[in-house]
N, C-alpha and C positions, 0 to 999 in steps of 0.2 A: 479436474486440474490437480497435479501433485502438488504438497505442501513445497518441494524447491524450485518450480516453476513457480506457482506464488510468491513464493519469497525472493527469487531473484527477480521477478515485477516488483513487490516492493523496494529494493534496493533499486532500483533502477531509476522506479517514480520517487525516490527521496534523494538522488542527486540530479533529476532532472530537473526538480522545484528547488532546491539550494535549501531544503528544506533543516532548520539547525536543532529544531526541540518540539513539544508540544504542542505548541502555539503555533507552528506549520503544517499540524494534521490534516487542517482542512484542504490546504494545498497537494500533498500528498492524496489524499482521500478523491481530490479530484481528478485528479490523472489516472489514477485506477478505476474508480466507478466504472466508465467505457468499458474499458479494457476486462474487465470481471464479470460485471454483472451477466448473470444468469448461468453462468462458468463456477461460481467460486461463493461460497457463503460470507457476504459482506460482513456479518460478526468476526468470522476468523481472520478475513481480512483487514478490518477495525485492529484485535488482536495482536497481529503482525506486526502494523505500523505502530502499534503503541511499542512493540518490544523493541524494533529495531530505533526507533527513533531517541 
């Protein structure tokens, strides 16, 4: 999985959750897990949503 395919899954799972700061990761985190796991290395997706969020 490319880093902008990942990162446009993130964007995507952080206005699907109304997700507003930090304290929404786990919301975010959840919507992705599915979608990712075994695709995508959950640390750099961690990463990701820390930066964009």
């Amino acid at each position: 999985m490319s880093d902008e395919e990942l990162s446009q899954m993130v964007s995507d799972a952080i206005a699907q959750s109304g997700a507003a700061g930090m304290q929404d990761m786990g919301k975010v985190m959840g919507i992705l897990k599915p979608k990712v796991q075994g695709r995508a290395d959950m640390g750099q997706v961690s990463q990701m949503v820390k930066s964009q969020l």
